[in-house]
C-alpha positions as CSV (number, residue, x, y, z in Angstrom):
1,X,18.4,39.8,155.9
2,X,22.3,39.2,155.1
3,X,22.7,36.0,153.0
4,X,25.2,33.6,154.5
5,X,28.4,33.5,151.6
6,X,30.8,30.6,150.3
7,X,33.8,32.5,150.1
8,X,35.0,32.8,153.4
9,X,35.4,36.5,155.8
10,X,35.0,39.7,154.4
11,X,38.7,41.9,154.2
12,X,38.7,45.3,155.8
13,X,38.0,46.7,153.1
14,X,34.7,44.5,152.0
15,X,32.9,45.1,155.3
16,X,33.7,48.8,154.9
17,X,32.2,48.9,151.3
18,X,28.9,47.1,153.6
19,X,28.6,49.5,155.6
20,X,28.9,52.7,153.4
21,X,26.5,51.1,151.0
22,X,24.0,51.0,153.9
23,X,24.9,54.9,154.4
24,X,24.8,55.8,150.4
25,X,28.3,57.1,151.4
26,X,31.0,56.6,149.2
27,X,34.0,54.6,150.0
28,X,37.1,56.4,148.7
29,X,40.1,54.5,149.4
30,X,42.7,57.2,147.6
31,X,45.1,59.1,149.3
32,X,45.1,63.4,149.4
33,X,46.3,64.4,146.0
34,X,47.2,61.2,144.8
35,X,47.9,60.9,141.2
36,X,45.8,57.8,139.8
37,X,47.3,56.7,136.2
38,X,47.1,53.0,134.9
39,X,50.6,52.1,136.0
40,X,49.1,53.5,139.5
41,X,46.3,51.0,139.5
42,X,48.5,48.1,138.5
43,X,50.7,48.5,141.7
44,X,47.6,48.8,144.5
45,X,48.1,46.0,147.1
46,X,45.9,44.5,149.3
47,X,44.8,47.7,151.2
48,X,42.9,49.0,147.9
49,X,41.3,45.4,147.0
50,X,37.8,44.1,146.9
51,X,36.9,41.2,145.4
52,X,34.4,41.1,142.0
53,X,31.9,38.4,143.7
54,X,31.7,40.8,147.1
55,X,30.3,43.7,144.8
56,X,27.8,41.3,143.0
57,X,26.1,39.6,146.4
58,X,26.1,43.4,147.6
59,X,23.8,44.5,144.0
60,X,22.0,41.0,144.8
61,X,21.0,41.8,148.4
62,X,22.8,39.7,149.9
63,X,25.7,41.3,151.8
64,X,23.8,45.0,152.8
65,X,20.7,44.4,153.7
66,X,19.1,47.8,153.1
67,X,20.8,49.6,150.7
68,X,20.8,52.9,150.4
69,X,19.0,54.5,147.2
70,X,22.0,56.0,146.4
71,X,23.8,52.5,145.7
72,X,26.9,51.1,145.6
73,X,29.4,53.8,145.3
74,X,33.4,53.1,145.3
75,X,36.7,55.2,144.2
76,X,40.3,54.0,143.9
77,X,40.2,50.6,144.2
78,X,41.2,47.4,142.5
79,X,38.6,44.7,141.8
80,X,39.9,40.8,141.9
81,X,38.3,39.1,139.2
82,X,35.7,39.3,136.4
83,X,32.8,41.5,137.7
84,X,30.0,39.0,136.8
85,X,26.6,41.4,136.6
86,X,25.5,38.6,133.8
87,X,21.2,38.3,134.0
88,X,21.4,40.3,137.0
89,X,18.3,42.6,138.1
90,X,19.0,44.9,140.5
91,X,17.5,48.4,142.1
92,X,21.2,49.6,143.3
93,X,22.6,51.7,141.4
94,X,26.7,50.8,140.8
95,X,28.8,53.9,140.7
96,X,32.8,52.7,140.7
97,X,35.4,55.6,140.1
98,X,38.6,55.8,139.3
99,X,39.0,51.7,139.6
100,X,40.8,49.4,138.1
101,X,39.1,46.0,136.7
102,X,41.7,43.9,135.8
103,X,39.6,41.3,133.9
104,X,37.0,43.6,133.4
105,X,32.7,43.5,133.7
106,X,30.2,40.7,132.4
107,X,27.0,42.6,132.0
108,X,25.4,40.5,129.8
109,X,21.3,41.0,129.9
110,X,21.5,42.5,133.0
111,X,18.9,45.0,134.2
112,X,20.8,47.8,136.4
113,X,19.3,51.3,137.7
114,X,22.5,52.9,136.5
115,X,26.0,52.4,135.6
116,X,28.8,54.5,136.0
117,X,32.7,53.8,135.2
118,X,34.3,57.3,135.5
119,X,37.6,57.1,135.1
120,X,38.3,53.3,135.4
121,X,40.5,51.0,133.5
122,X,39.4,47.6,132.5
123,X,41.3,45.2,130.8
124,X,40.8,41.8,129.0
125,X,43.0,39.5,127.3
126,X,40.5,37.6,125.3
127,X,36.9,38.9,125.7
128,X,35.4,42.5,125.3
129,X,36.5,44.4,128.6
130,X,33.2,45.3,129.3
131,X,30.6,43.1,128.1
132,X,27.4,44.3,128.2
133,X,25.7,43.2,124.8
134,X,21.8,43.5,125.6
135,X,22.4,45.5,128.8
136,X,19.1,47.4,130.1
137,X,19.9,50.5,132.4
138,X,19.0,54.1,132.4
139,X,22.3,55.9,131.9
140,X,25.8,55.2,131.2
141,X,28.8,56.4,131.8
142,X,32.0,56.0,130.9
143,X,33.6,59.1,131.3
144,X,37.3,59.3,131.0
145,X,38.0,55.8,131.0
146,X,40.2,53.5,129.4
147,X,39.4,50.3,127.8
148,X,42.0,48.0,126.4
149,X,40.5,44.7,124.7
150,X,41.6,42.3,122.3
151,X,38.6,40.9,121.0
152,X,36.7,40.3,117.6
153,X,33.4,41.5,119.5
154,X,35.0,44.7,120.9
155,X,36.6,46.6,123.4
156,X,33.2,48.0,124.5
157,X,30.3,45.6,123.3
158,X,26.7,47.1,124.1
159,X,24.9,45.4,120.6
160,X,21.4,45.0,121.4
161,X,21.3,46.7,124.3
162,X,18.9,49.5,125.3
163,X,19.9,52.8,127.5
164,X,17.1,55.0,128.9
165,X,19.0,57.8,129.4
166,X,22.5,58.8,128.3
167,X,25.3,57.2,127.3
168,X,28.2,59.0,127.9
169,X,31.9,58.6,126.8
170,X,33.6,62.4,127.7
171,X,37.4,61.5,127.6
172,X,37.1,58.2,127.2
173,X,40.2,55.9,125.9
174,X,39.0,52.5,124.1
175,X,41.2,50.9,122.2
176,X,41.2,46.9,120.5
177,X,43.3,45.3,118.4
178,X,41.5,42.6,117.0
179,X,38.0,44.6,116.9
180,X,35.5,47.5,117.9
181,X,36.9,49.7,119.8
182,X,33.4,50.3,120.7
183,X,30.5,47.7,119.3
184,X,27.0,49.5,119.7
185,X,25.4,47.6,116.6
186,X,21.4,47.5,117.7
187,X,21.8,50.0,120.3
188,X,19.0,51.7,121.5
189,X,19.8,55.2,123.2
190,X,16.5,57.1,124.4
191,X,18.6,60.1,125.4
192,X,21.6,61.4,123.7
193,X,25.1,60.3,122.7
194,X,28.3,61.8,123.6
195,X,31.6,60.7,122.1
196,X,33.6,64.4,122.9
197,X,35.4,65.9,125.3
198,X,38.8,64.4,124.1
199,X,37.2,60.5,123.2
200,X,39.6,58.6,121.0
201,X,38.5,55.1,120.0
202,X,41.3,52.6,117.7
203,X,39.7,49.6,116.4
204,X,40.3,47.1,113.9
205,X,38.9,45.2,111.4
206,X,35.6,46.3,109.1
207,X,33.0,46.2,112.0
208,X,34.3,49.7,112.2
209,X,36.3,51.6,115.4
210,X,33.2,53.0,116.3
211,X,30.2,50.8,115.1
212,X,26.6,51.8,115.4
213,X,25.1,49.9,112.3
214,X,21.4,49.8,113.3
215,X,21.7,51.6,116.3
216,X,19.0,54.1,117.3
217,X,19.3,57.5,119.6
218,X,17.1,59.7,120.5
219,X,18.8,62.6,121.2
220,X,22.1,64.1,119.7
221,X,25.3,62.2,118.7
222,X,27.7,64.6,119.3
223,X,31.3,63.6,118.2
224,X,33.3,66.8,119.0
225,X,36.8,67.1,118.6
226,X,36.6,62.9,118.9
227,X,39.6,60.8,117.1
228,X,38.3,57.5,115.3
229,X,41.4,55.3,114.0
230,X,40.8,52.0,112.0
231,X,43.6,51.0,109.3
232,X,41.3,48.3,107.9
233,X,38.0,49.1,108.0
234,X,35.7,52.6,109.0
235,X,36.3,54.5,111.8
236,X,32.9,55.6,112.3
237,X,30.2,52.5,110.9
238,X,26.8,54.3,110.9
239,X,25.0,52.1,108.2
240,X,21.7,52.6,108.1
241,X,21.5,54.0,111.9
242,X,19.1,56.4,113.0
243,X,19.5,59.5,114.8
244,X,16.6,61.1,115.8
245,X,18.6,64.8,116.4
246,X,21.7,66.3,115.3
247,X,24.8,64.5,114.3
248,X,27.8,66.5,115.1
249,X,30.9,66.0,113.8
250,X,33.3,69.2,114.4
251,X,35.8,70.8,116.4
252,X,38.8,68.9,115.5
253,X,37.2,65.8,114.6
254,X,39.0,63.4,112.7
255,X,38.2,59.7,111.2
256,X,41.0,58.2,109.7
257,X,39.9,54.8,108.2
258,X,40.3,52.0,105.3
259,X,38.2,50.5,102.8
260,X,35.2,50.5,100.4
261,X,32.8,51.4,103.3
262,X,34.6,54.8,103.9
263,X,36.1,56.1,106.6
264,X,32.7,57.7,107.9
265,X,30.4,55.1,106.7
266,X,26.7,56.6,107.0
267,X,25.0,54.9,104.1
268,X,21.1,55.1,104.5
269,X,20.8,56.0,107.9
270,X,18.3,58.6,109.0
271,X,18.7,62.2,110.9
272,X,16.1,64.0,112.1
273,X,18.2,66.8,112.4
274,X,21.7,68.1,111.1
275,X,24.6,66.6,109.6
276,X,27.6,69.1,111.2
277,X,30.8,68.9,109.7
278,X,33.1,71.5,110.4
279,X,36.9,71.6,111.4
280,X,36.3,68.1,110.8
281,X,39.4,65.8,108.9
282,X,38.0,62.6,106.7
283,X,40.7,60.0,105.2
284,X,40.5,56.9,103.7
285,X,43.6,56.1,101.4
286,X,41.3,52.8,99.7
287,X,38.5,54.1,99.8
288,X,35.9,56.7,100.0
289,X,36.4,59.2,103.0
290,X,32.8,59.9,103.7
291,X,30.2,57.3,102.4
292,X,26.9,58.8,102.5
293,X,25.2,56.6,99.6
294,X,20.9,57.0,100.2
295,X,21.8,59.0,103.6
296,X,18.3,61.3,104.9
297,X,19.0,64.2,106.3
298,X,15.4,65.9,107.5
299,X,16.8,69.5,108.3
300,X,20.5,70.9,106.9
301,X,23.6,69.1,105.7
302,X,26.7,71.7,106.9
303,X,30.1,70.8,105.4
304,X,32.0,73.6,105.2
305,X,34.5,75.9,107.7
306,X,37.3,73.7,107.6
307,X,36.1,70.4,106.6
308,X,38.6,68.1,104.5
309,X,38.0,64.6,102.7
310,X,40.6,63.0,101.0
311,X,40.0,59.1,99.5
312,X,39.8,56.7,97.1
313,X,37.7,55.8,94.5
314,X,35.3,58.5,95.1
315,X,36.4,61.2,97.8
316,X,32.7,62.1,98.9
317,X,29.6,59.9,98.4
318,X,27.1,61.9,98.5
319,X,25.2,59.5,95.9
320,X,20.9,59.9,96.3
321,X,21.3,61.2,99.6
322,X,18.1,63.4,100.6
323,X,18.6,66.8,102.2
324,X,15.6,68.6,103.6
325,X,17.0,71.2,104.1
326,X,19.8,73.6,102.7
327,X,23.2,72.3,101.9
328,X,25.8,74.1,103.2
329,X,28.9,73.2,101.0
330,X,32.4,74.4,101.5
331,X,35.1,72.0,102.1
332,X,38.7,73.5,102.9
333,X,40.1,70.9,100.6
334,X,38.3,68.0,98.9
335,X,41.1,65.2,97.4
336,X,41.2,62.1,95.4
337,X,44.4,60.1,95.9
338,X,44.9,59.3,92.3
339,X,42.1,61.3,89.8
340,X,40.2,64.8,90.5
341,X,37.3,64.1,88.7
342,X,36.6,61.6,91.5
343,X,36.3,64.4,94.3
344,X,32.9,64.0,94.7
345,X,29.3,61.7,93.9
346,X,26.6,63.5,93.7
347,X,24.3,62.0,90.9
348,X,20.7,61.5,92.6
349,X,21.3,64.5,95.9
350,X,18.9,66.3,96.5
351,X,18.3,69.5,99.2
352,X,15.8,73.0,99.4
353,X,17.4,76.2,97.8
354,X,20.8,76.0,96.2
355,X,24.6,74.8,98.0
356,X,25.6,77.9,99.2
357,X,28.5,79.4,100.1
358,X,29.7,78.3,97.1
359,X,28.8,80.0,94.4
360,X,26.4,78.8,91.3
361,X,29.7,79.2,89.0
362,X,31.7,77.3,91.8
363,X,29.1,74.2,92.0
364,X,29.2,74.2,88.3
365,X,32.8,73.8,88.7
366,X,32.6,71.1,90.7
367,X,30.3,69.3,88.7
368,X,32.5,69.3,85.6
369,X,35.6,69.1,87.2
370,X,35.5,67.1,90.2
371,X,32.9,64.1,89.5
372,X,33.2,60.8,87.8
373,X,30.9,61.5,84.7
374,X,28.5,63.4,83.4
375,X,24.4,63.2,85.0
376,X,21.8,64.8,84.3
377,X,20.1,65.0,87.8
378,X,23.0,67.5,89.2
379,X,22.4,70.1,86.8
380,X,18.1,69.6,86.8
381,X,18.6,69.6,90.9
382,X,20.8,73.0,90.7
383,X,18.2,74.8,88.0
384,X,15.5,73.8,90.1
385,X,17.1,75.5,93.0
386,X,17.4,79.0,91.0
387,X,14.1,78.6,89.2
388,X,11.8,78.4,92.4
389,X,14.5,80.1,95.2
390,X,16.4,82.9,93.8
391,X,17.8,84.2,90.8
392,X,20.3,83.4,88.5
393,X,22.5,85.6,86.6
394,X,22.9,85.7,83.1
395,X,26.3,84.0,83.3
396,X,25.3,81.5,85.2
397,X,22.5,80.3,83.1
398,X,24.5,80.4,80.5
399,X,26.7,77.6,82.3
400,X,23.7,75.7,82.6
401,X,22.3,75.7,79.4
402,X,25.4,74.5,78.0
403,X,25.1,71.5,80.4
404,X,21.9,71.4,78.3
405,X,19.6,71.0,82.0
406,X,18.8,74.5,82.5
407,X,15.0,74.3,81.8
408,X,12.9,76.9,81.3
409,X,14.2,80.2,82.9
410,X,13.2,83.6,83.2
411,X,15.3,86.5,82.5
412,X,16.3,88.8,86.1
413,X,14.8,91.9,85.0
């Protein structure tokens, strides 16, 4: 049964967006080859229009009166208004491509099947674009899209929300000058994460670009060639979040940031699996560039084929972090704005075997050379390595026996 509305006919348009609902069909409303940009979007007329409240009775049930399990499905279009999805349950699904939501999407504790933004461009002068703090669906996506805010609680605000499947950002633009580019605080992602595939995200203020303080995902976060810009406060927030696979931070990735909290601010969070840097460019000009203080890492820590770090008071913070497995250590270049004994902080780190590539002589190095003060732990950890793992040269022993941690060793036959 169609629900009687307040808001007067249906365009063209509307009732054609009905009626392909009741097909599962999409409604594509873009011409042959046509180039769709954001200045594009901005100059659609009434021919590509529906209005925001026409798409919300259709998800309620009141404009299509059986809906096709495929959903709501729309491309090329300009919505009128704030999409209000606030408390809404639905069972349709909302796919909207390639649209532009001028005053973006209230999803506020809604319950939705899926969501998927490919490719739109939503906008907001004084709220979060698209605000869907404590959202429950099962995947979404926001695939090459762009989102433009101007709010303290983000660009993108999903805090408290929970996703059953993926959430997806390939290619996507978000950008805020007063906040979180993207605000995932409390997150719950059952699936994976996916922040690659050319994702940039500028952000503002010490909430981080890219905050996921507390968040929890079940899969992969996989950062890939991503580029995470905040000039006062991390680009990548990760306190004490936990990731139950890999996190991957390579292929070009870079985090550019401000601040005591680094610039990639991991500080006891939990991964089940890897921590991947490599090809991967950390800077923080006030502070560290990658604060890892009581990180767990269950399987390997990689940092090495092309990973740089340069910061401030100490470069690297690798301070009573817990590897389970190896640590792979290699940094391209490792820099401390002002002193080089502050390169790295290590006193309390722990892993299985000994830092490889580098070399026992070149860890020693590092350990003089490159960190705040003398510990004992470093040197015990390192021995400890050679004593039950492999063996140590002569040399080598001798480096640590000068260090006065060596413990008792026995001579390679």
């Amino acid at each position: 049964m169609v629900t009687q509305v307040s808001y007067g006919a249906l365009t063209s348009v509307e009732q054609s967006l009905v009626e392909h609902v009741g097909h599962g069909e999409w409604l594509d409303l873009a011409a042959e080859d046509e180039v769709i940009d954001g200045a594009a979007m901005r100059s659609w007329g009434d021919s590509r229009t529906c209005r925001a409240c026409v798409i919300r009775d259709i998800l309620r049930g009141r404009l299509a009166a059986d809906p096709d399990p495929h959903g709501l499905r729309l491309r090329a279009a300009r919505i009128v208004g704030q999409l209000d999805l606030a408390n809404l349950t639905t069972d349709v699904n909302l796919e909207l491509k390639d649209c532009y939501l001028e005053e973006g999407l209230l999803a506020r504790n809604a319950r939705l099947p899926d969501l998927d933004l490919t490719g739109c461009h939503l906008e907001h002068p004084t709220e979060p674009p698209l605000d869907a703090e404590r959202l429950t669906c099962g995947t979404l996506c926001l695939d090459k899209a762009t989102i433009i805010g101007h709010s303290e609680a983000g660009a993108v605000n999903l805090s408290g929300g929970h996703i059953g499947g993926q959430l997806s950002c390939r290619g996507a633009s978000l950008r805020n000058s007063s906040g979180p580019a993207l605000k995932a605080d409390g997150l719950r992602v059952d699936q994976g994460m996916f922040l690659h595939g050319g994702f940039t995200a500028t952000g503002a203020g010490a909430d981080g670009a890219v905050n996921l303080v507390g968040a929890h995902i079940g899969g992969q976060v996989d950062c890939t060639g991503a580029s995470l810009d905040n000039d006062s406060g991390p680009a990548l927030n990760a306190n004490v979040v936990q990731i139950d696979q890999v996190l991957i931070l390579i292929g070009g990735f870079t985090a550019t940031g401000a601040g005591p909290d680094g610039a990639v601010h991991v500080a006891g969070a939990r991964i089940g699996g890897q921590l991947w840097c490599e090809e991967a460019s950390l800077r923080n000009d006030s502070g560290p560039a990658l604060h890892a203080n009581s990180l767990q890492v269950d399987q390997a820590m990689l940092l090495r084929g092309g990973f740089t770090a340069a910061g401030a008071g100490v470069a690297v913070d690798l301070t009573a972090v817990r590897v389970g497995g190896t640590l792979e250590f290699d940094p391209e270049r490792l820099e401390h704005a002002t002193d080089p004994r502050r390169r790295l902080a290590i006193n309390g780190l722990t892993y299985a075997g000994v830092p490889k590539p580098i070399s026992a002589q070149g860890w020693l190095s590092l350990l003089r050379e490159g960190t705040p003060g003398y510990a004992a732990q470093p040197y015990q950890q390192l021995a400890a390595g050679y004593q039950y793992g492999s063996r140590i040269s002569l040399a080598d022993q001798g480096n640590l026996d000068v260090a006065g941690e060596s413990g008792a060793f026995v001579e390679p036959s």
